[in-house]
N, C-alpha and C positions, 0 to 999 in steps of 0.2 A: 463252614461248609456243611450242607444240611446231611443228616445220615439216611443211609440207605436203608431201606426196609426188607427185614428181616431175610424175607425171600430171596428179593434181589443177591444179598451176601451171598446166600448156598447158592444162588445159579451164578456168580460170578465165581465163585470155587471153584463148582463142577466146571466152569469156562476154564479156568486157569489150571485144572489137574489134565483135563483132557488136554491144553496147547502143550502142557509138559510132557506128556505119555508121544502124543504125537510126534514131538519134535526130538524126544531124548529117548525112546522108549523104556524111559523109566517111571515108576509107579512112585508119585508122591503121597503122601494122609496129605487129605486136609485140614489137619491140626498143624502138620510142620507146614505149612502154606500161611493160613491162620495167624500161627507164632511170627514165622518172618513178616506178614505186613502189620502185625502188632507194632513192629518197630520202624514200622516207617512213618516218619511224619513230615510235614509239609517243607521243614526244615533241612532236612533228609535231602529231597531233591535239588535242594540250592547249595550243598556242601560237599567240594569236590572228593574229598577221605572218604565222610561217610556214604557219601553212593559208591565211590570205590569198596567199601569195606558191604557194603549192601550186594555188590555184586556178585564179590568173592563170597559172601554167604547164600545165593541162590548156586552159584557156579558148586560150594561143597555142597548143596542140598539135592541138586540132582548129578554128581559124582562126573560134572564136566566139566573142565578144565577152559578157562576163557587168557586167551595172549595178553598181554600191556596194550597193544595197537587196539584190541577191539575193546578191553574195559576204558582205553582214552576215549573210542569210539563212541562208546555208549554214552558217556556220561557228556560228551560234547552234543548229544541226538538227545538224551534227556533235557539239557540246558537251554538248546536251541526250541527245543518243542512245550516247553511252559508245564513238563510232567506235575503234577501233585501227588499225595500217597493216597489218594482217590484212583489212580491209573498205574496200578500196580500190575494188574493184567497185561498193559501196554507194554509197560518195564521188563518185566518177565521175558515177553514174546521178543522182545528185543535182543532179548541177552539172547535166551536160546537158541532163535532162530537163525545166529550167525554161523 
């Protein structure tokens, strides 16, 4: 997967701090943003645990709380839609926005 230039990262940040403030009215750093998609990799997405356990760390990151039915939810909307850890923004807005 070719990487994204420099730029692009910060305005995908400022994307992905603003869907979080919007949707949770909570203030994330984009260093704990950062950190949690350091740890996602393409593997990530194909592995039911660790997207579970990806979840429950955006879910403690911005201090919401997500049910069993929507993290089955999610990770069945992840599986179905070919996610990568390139479309971590998608991921994110997904969880949140339930």
């Amino acid at each position: 997967m070719p990487q994204r230039p420099q730029r692009q990262q910060r305005d995908l940040s400022k994307e992905v701090l603003k869907k979080v403030k919007k949707n949770t009215g909570k203030n994330v750093s984009s260093k704990e943003i950062n950190k949690l998609a350091s740890t996602v990799k393409p593997s990530t997405m194909k592995n039911e645990d660790q997207l579970m356990k990806l979840i429950d760390q955006v879910s403690s990151l911005v201090n919401i709380p997500v049910s069993d039915k929507t993290k089955n939810d999610i990770v069945k909307a992840v599986k179905a839609s070919d996610l990568d850890g390139g479309h971590l923004e998608k991921l994110i807005g997904r969880m949140i926005g339930k």
